[in-house]
mmCIF file as Biopython writes it, N, C-alpha, C and O atoms, coordinates in Angstrom:
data_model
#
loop_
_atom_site.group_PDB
_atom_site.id
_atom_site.type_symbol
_atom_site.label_atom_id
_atom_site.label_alt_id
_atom_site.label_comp_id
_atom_site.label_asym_id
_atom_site.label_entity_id
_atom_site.label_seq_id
_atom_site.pdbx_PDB_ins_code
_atom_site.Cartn_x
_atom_site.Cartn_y
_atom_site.Cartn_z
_atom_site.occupancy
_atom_site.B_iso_or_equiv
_atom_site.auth_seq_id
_atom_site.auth_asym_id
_atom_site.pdbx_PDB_model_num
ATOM 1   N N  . UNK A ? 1  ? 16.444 11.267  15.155  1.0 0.0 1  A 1 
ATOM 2   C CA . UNK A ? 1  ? 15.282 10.729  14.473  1.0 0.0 1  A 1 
ATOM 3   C C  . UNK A ? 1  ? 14.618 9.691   15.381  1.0 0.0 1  A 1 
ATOM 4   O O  . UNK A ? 1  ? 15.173 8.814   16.042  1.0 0.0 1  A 1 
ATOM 5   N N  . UNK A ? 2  ? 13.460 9.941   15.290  1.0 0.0 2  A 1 
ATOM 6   C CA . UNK A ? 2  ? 12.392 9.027   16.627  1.0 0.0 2  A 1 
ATOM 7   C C  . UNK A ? 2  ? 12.150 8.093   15.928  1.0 0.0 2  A 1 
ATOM 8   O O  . UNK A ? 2  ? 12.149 8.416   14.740  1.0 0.0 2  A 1 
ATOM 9   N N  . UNK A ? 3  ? 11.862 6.684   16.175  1.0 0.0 3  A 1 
ATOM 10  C CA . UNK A ? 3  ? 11.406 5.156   15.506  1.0 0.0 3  A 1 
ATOM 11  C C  . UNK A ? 3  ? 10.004 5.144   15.798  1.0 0.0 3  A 1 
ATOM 12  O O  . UNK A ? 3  ? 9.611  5.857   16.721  1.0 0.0 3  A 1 
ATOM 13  N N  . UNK A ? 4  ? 9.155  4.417   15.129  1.0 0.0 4  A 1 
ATOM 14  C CA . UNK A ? 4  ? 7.783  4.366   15.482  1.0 0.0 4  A 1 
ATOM 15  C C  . UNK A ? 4  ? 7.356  3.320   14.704  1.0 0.0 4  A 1 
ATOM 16  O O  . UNK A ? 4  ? 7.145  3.483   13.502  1.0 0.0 4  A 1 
ATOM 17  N N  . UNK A ? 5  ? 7.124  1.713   15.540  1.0 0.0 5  A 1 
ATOM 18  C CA . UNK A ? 5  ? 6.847  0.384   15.096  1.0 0.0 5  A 1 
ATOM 19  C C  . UNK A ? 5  ? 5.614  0.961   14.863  1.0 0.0 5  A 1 
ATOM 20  O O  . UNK A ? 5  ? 5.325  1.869   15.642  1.0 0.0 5  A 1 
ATOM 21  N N  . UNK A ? 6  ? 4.628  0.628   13.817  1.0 0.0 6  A 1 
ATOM 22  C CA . UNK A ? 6  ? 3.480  0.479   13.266  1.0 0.0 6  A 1 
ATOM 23  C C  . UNK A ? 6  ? 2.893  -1.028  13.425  1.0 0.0 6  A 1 
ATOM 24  O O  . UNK A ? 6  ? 3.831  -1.764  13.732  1.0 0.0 6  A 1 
ATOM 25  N N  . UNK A ? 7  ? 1.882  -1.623  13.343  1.0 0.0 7  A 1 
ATOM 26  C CA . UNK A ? 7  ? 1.480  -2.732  13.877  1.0 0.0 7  A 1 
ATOM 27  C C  . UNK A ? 7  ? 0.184  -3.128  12.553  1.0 0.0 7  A 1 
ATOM 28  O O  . UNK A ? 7  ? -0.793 -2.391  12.681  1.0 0.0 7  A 1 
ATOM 29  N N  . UNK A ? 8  ? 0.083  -3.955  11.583  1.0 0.0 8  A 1 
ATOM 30  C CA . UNK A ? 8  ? -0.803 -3.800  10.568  1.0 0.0 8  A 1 
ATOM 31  C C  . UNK A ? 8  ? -0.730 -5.286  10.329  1.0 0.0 8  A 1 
ATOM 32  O O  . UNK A ? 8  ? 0.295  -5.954  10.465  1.0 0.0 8  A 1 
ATOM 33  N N  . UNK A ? 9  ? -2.096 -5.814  9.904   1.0 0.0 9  A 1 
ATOM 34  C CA . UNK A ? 9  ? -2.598 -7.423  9.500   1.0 0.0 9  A 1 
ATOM 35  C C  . UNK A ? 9  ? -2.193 -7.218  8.160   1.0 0.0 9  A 1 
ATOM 36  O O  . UNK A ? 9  ? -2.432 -6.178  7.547   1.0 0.0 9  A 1 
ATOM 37  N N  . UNK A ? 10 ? -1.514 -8.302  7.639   1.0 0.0 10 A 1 
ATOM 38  C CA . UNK A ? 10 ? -1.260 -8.444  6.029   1.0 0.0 10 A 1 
ATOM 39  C C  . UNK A ? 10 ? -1.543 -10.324 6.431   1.0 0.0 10 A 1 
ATOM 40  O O  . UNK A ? 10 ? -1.310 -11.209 7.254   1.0 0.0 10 A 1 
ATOM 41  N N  . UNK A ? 11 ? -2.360 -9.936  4.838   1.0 0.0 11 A 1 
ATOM 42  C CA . UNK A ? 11 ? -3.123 -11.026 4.671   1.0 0.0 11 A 1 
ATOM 43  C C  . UNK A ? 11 ? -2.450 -11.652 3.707   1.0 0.0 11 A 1 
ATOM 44  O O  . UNK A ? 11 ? -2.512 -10.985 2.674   1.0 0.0 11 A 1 
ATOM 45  N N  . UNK A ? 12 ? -1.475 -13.202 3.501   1.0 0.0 12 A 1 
ATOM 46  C CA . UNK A ? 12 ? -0.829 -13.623 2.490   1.0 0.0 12 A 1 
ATOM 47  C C  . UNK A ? 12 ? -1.641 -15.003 1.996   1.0 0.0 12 A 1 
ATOM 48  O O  . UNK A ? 12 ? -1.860 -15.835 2.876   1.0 0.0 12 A 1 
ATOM 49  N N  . UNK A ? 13 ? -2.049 -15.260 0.781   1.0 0.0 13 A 1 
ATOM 50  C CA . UNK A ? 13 ? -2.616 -15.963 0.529   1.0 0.0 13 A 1 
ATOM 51  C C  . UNK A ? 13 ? -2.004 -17.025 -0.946  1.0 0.0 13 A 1 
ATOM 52  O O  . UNK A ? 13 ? -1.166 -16.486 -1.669  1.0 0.0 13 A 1 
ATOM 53  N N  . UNK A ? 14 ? -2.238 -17.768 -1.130  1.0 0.0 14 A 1 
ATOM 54  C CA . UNK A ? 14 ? -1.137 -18.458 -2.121  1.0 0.0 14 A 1 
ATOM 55  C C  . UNK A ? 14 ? -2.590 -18.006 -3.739  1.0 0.0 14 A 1 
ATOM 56  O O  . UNK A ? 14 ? -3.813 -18.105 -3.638  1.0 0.0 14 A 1 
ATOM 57  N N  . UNK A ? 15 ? -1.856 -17.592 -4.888  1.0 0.0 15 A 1 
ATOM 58  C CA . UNK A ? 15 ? -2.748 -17.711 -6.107  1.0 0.0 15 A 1 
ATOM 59  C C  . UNK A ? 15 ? -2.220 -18.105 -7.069  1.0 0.0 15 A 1 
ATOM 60  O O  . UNK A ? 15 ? -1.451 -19.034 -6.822  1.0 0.0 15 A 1 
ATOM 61  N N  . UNK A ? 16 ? -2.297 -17.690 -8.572  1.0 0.0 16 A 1 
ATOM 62  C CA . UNK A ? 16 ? -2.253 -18.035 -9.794  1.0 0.0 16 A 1 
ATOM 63  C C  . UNK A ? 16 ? -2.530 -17.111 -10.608 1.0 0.0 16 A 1 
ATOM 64  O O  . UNK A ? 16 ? -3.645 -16.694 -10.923 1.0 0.0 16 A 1 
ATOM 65  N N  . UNK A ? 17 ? -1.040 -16.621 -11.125 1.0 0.0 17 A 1 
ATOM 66  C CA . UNK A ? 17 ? -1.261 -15.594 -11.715 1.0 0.0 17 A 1 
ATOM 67  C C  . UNK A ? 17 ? -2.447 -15.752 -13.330 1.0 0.0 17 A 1 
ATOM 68  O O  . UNK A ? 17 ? -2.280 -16.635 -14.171 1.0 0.0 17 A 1 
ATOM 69  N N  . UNK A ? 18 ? -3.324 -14.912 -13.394 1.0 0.0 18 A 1 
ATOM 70  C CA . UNK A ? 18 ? -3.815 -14.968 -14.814 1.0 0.0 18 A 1 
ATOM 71  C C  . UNK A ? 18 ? -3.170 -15.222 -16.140 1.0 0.0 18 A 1 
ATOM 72  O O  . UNK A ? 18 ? -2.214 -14.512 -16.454 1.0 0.0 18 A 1 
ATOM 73  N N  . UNK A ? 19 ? -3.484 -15.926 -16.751 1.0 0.0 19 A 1 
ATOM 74  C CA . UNK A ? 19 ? -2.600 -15.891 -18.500 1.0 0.0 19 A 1 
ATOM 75  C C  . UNK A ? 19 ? -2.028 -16.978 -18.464 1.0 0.0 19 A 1 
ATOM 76  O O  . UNK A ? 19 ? -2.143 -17.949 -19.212 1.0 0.0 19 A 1 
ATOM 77  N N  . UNK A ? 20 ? -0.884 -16.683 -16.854 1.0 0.0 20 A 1 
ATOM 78  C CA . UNK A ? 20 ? -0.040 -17.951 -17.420 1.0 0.0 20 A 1 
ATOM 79  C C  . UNK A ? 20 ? -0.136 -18.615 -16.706 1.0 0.0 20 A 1 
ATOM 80  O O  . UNK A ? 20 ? 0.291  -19.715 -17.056 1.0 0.0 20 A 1 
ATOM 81  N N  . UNK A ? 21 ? -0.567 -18.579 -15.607 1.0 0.0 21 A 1 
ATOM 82  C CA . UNK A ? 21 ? -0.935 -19.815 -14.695 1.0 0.0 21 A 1 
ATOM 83  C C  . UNK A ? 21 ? 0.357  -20.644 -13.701 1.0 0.0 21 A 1 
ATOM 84  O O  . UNK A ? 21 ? 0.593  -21.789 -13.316 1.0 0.0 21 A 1 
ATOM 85  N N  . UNK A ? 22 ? 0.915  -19.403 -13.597 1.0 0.0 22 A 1 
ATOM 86  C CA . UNK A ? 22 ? 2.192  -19.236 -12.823 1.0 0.0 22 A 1 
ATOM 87  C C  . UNK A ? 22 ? 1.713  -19.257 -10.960 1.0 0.0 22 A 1 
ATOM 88  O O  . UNK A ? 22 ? 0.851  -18.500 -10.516 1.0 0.0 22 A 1 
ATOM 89  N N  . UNK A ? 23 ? 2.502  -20.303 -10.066 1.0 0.0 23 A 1 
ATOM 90  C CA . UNK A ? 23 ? 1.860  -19.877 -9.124  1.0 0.0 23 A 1 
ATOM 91  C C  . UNK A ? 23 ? 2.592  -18.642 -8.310  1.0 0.0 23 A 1 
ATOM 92  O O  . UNK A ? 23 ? 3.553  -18.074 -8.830  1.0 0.0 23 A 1 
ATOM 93  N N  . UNK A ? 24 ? 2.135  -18.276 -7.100  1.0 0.0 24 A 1 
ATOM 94  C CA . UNK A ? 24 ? 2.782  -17.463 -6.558  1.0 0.0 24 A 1 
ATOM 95  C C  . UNK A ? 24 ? 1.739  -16.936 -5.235  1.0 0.0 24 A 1 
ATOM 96  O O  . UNK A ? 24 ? 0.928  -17.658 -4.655  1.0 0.0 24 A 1 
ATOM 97  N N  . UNK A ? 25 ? 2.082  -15.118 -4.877  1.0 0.0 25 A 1 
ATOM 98  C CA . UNK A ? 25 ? 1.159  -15.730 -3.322  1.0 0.0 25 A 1 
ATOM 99  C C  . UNK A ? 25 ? 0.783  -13.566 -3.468  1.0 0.0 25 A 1 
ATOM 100 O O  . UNK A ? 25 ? 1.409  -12.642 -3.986  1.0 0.0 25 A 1 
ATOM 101 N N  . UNK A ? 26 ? -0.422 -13.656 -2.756  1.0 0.0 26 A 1 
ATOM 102 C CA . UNK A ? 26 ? -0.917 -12.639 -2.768  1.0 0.0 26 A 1 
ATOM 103 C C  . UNK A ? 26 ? -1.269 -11.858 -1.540  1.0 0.0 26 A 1 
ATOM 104 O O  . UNK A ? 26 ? -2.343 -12.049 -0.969  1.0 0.0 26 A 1 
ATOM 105 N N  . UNK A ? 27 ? -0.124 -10.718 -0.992  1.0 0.0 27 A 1 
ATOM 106 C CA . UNK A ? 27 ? -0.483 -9.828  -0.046  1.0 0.0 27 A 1 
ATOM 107 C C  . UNK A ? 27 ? -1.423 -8.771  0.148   1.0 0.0 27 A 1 
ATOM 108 O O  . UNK A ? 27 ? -1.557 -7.967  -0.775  1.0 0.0 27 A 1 
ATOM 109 N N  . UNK A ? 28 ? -2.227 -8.606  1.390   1.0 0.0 28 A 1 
ATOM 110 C CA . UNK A ? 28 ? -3.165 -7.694  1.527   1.0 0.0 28 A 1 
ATOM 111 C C  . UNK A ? 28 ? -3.517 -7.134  2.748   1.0 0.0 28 A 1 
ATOM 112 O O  . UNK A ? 28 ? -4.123 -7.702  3.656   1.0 0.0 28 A 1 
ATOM 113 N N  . UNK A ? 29 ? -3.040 -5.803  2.721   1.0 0.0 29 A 1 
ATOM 114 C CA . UNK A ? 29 ? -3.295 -5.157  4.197   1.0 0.0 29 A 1 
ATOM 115 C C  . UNK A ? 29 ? -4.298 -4.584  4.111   1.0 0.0 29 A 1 
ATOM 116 O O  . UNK A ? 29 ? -4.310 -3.645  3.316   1.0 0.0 29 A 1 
ATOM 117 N N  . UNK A ? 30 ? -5.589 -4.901  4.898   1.0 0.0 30 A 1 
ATOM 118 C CA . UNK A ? 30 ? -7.189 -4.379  4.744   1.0 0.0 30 A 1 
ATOM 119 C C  . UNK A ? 30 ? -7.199 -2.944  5.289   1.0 0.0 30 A 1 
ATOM 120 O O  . UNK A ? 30 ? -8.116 -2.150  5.076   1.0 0.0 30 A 1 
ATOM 121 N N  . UNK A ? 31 ? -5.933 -2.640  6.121   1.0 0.0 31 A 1 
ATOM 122 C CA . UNK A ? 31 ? -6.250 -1.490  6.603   1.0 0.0 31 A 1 
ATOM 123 C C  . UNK A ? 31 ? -5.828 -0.325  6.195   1.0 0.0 31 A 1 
ATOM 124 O O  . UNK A ? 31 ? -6.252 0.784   6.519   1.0 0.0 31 A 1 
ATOM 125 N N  . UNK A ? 32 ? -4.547 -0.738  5.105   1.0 0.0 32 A 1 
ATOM 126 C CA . UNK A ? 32 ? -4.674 0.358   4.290   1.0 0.0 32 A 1 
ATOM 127 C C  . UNK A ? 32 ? -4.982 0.466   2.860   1.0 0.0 32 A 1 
ATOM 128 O O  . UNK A ? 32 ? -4.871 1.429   2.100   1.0 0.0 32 A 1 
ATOM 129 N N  . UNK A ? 33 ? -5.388 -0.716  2.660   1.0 0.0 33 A 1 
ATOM 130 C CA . UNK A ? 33 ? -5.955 -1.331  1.349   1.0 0.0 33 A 1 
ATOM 131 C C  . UNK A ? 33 ? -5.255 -1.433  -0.212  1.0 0.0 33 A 1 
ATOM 132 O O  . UNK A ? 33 ? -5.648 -1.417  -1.379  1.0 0.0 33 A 1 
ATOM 133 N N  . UNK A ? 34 ? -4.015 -1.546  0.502   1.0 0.0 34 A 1 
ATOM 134 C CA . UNK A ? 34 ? -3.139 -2.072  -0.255  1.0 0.0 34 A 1 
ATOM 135 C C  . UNK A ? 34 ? -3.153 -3.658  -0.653  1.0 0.0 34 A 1 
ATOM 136 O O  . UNK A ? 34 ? -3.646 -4.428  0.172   1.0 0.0 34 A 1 
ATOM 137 N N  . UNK A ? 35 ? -2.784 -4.033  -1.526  1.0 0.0 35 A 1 
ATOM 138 C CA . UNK A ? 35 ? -2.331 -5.251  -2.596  1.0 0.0 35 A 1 
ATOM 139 C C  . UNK A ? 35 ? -1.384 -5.182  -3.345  1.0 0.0 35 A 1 
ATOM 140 O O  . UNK A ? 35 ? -1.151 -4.308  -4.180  1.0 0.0 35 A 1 
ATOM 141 N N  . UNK A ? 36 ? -0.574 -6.429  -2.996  1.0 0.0 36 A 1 
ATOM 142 C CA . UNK A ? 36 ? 0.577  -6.893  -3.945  1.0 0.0 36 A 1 
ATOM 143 C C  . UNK A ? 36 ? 0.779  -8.282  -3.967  1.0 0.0 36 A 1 
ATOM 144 O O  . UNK A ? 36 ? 0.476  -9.101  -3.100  1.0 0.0 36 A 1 
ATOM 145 N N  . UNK A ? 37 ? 1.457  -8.502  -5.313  1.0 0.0 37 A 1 
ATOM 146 C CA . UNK A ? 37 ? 1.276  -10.168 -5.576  1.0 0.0 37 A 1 
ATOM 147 C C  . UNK A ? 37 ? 3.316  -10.167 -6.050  1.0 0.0 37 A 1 
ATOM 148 O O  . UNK A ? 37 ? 4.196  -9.471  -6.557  1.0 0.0 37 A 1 
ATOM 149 N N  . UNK A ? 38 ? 3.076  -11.405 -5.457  1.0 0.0 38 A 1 
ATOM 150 C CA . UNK A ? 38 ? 4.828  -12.348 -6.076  1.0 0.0 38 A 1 
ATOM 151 C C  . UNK A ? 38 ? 4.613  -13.572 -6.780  1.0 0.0 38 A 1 
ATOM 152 O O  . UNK A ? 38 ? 3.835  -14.472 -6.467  1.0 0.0 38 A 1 
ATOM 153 N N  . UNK A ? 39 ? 5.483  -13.507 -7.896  1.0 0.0 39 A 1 
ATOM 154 C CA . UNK A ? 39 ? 5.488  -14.882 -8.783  1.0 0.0 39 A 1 
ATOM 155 C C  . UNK A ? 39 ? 6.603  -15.808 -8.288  1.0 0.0 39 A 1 
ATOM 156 O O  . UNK A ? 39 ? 7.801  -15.671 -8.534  1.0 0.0 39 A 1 
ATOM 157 N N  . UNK A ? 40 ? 6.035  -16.768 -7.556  1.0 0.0 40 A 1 
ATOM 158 C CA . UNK A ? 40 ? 6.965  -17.536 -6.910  1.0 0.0 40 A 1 
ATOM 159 C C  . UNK A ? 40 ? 8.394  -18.739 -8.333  1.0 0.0 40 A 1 
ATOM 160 O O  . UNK A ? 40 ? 8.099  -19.658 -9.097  1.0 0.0 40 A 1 
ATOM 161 N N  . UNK A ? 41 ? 9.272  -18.323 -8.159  1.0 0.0 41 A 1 
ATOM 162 C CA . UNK A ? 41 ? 10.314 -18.908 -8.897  1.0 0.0 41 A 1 
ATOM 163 C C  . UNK A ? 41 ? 10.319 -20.028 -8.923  1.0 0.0 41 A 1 
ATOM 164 O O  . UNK A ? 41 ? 11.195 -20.627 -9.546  1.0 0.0 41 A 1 
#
């Protein structure tokens, strides 16, 4: 099986989740236009 590093900008930014006003931090890779968020503990 061959390895193949991929190389991609993810954008992490600190937010607040809606409702509850929980903080936490928000990932975003523009290039494949993905988004995901974590509720920081």
């Amino acid at each position: 099986m061959q390895t193949k590093l991929l190389n991609y900008r993810i954008i992490v930014s600190p937010d607040i989740e809606t409702g509850s006003g929980k903080r936490g931090y928000t990932a975003f890779c523009p290039t494949l236009g993905v988004v995901d968020d974590l509720e920081q503990s």
